[in-house]
C-alpha positions in Angstrom: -20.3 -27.7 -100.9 -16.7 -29.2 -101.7 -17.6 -30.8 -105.0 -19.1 -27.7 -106.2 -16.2 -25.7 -105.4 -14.7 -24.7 -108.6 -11.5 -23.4 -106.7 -10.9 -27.5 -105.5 -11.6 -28.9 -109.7 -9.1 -31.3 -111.3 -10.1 -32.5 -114.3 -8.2 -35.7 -115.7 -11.5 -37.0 -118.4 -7.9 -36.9 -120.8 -4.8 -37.3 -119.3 -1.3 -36.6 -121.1 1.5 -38.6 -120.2 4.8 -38.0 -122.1 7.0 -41.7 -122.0 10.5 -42.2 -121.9 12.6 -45.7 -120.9 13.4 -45.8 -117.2 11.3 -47.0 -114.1 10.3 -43.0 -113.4 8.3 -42.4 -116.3 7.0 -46.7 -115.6 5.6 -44.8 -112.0 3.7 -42.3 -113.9 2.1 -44.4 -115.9 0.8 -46.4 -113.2 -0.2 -43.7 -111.5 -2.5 -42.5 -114.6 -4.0 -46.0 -115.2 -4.7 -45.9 -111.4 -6.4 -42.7 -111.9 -7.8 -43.8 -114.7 -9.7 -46.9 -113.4 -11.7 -44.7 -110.5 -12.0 -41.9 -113.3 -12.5 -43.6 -116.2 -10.1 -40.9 -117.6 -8.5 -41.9 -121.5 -4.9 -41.4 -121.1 -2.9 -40.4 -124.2 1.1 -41.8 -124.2 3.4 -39.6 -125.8 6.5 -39.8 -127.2 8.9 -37.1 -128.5 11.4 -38.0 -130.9 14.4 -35.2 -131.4 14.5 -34.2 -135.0 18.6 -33.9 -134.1 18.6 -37.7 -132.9 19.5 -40.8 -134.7 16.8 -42.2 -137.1 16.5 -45.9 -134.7 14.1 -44.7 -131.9 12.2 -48.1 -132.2 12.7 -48.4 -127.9 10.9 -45.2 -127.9 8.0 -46.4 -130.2 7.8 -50.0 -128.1 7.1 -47.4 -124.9 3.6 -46.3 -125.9 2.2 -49.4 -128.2 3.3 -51.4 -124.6 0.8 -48.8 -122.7 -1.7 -49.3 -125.4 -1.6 -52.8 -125.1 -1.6 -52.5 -120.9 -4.5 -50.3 -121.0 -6.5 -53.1 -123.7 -6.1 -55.5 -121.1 -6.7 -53.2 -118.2 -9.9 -51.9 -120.0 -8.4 -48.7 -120.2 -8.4 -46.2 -123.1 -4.9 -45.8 -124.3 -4.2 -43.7 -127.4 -0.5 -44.0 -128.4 0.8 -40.7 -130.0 4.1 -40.4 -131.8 5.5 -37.2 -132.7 9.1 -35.7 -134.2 9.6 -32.1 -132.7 12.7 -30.2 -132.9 13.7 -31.0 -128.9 11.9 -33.2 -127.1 10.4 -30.6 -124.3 9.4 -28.5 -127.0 7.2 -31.1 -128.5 5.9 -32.3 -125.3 5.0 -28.4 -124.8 3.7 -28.3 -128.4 1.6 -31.4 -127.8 0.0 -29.8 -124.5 -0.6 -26.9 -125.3 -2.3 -27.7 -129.3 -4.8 -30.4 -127.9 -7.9 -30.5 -125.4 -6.3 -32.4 -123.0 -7.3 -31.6 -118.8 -4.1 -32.5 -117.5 -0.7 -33.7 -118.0 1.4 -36.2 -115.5 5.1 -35.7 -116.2 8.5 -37.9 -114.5 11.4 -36.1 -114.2 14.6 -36.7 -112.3 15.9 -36.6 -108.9 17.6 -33.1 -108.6 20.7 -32.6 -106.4 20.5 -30.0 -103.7 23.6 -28.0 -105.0 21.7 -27.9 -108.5 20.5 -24.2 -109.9 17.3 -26.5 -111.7 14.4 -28.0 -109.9 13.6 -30.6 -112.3 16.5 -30.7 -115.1 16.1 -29.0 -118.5 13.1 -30.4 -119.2 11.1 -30.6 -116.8 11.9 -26.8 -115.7 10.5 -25.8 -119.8 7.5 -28.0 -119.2 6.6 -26.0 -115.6 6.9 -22.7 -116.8 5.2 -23.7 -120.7 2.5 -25.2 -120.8 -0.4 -23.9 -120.5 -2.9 -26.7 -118.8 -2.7 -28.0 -115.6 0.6 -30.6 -115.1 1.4 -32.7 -112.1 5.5 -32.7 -112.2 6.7 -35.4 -110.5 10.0 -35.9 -109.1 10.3 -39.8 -109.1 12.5 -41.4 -106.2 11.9 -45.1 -105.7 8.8 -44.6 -103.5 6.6 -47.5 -102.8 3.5 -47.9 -105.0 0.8 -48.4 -105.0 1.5 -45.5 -102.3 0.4 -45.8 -99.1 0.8 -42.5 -96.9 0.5 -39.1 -99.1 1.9 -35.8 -97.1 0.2 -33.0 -98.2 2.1 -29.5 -96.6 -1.2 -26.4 -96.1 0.4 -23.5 -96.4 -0.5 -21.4 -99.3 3.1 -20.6 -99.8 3.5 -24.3 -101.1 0.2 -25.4 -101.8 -2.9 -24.4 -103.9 -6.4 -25.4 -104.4 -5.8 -27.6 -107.3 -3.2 -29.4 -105.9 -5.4 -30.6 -102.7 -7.7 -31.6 -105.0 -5.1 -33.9 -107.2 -4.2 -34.6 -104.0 -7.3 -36.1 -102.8 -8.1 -37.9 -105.9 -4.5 -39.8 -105.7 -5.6 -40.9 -102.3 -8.4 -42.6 -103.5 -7.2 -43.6 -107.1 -4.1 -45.4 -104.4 -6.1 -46.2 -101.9 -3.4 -44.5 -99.2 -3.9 -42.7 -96.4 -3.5 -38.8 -97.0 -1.9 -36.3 -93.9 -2.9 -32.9 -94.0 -0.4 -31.0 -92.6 -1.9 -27.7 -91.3 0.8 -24.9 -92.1 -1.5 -21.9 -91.9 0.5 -20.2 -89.3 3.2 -19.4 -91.6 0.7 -17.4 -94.2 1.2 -13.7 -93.3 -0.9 -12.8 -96.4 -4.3 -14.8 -96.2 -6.4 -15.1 -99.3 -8.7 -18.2 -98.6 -6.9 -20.1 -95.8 -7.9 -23.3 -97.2 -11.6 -22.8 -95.4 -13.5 -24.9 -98.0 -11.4 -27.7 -97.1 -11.4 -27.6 -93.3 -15.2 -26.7 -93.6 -16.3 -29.6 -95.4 -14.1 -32.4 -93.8 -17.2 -34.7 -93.5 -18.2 -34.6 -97.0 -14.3 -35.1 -98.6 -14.5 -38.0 -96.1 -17.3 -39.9 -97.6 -15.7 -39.3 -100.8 -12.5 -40.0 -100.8 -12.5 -42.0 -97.9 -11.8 -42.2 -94.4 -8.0 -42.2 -93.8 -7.6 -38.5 -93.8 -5.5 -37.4 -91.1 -4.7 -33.3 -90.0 -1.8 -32.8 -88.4 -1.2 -29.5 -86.5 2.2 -27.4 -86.8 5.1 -28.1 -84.3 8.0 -25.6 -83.4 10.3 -25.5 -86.6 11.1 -22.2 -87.6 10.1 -22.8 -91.2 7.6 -24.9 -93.8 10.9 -27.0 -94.8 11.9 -27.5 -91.7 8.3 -28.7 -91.0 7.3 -31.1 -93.3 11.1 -32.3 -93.0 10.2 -33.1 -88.9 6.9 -34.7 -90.2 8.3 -36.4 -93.0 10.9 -38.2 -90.8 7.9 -39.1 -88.1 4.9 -40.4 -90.7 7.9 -41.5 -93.9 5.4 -40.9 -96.8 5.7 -42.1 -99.6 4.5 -39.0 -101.7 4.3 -35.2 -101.2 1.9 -33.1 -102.7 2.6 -29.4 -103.6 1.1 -26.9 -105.7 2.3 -23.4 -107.6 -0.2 -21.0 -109.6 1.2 -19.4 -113.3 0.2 -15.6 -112.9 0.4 -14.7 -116.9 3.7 -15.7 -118.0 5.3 -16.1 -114.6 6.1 -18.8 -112.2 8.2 -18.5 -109.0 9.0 -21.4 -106.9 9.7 -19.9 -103.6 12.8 -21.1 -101.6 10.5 -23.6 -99.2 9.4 -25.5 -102.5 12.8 -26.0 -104.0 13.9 -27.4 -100.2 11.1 -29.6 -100.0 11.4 -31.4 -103.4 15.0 -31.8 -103.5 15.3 -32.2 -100.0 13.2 -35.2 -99.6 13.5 -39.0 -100.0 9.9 -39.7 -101.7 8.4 -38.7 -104.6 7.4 -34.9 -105.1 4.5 -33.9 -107.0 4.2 -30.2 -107.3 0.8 -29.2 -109.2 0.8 -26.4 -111.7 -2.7 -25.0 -112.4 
C-alpha cells in the first residue's frame, strides 16, 4: 500500500546538485552520492558562473570535474555541467526548470534569527522558482553520515513528499529516523498522514527497522515541540516539507523558527 501511494513518491533517477566552494555544498554532495548508491540515481553537478564576475572561475570549474571524478571511482554517474547565466540563482533556476531532472539538492547558509530571509538571496529565489521538487538544505556542521533524522508530523510543517525524502535519507544514511507525531496541532485535517501510520510494517521492511514515533508533550506550539525533542534525541537532521499552490509559497512562522532556530541541518522539501 505505501509504495503505491503516489501522495508518498520522490523521485531522485536524476538528481541536480548546484556546487559552490565551502564544506556545505561538500555535505550535499555526499548526501546525493549516498542516495545515489541505494538508488542508482545519475547526479548532475552544476556550476553557475555570473556573467558580471571576473573571467578566472577555474576553482569553480575544479568543483564539478572533482565530483565527476569521485563518482568514476565510486561507480557513480556524474555529469559535470558548466553554465554562464546572468546571476547565479537565475541559472540554477534556468537549469532546473529547462531539463528533465526529478529533483534538486541545494546548500545554503546558516540564517540568523533576526534575518527577514530564510535561506539568503539565493536560496529564497530557488524555493519559490523552480518548478520540480528541491530539498533546501540549511547546512550546519552536523555529523555525517547522519545518524538520528527528526522528522516533525504536522501538516503545518510537513508534507507527503518530504516523509518520503525523508525515509529514503534514512536508508541512503543508514540513521535512525523519529517521527514526531504533531497531529494535535492540525485544526484543518486533509489526510492526517494515515498512509503512513497505516502501513508502519511495510515502511519498516523497507527502509529498515530504526523507525521510532514519538508522541506530543505539553509545549504550547510545533517550535516549541520539536525544540523540547530536539534537545532530548540531538538529531543530526530535520526534515520538513512546504507545497507551491500555483505561484505561491508561504512558510508559516513554525517553519522559519524551526530552521533558524536549530543547531542541525534543516532540510525543508518543496514539492
Amino acid at each position: 500500500m505505501f509504495e503505491t501511494s503516489r501522495t508518498y513518491t520522490f523521485h531522485m533517477d536524476r538528481l541536480l546538485v548546484p556546487m559552490a566552494k565551502g564544506e556545505r555544498s561538500r555535505r550535499v554532495l555526499d548526501i546525493a552520492f549516498s542516495l545515489s548508491k541505494i538508488y542508482n540515481s545519475e547526479i548532475i553537478a552544476l556550476t553557475i558562473k555570473d556573467e558580471s564576475r571576473e573571467l578566472t572561475w577555474s576553482d569553480k570549474v575544479r568543483l564539478v570535474t572533482d565530483a565527476y571524478e569521485e563518482g568514476k571511482e565510486r561507480n557513480i554517474k556524474v555529469i559535470p555541467r558548466v553554465k554562464t547565466y546572468r546571476t547565479i540563482k537565475d541559472g540554477i533556476v534556468a537549469e532546473a526548470n529547462s531539463h528533465n531532472y526529478d529533483a534538486m539538492l541545494v546548500a545554503v547558509h546558516k540564517r540568523s534569527p533576526l534575518s527577514a530571509s530564510v535561506f539568503g538571496g539565493i536560496g529564497d529565489y530557488i524555493l519559490k522558482n523552480s518548478k520540480i521538487p528541491s530539498a533546501i538544505m540549511s547546512i550546519k556542521n552536523s555529523n555525517f553520515p547522519y545518524r538520528k533524522i527528526m522528522v516533525p508530523l504536522s501538516e503545518q510543517v510537513n508534507t507527503r513528499t518530504a516523509v518520503s525524502f525523508s525515509l529514503r535519507l534514512k536508508k541512503a544514511t543508514n540513521s535512525k529516523l523519529v517521527f514526531v507525531d504533531l497531529r494535535k496541532y492540525d485544526r484543518k485535517v486533509t489526510h492526517g498522514f494515515n498512509v503512513l501510520f497505516d502501513n508502519m510494517g511495510q515502511i519498516s521492511q523497507i527502509y529498515g527497522d530504526e523507525i521510532e514515533i514519538m508522541k506530543s508533550g505539553s509545549a504550547t506550539s510545533i517550535s516549541e515541540e520539536v525544540k523540547r525533542v530536539s534537545s532530548k534525541i540531538s538529531p543530526d537532521a530535520v526534515v520538513l516539507g512546504v507545497t507551491k499552490k500555483g505561484n505561491n509559497l508561504r512558510l508559516n512562522s513554525n517553519i522559519k523558527s524551526i530552521i533558524k532556530d536549530s543547531v542541525c541541518d534543516q532540510i525543508l522539501v518543496k514539492k
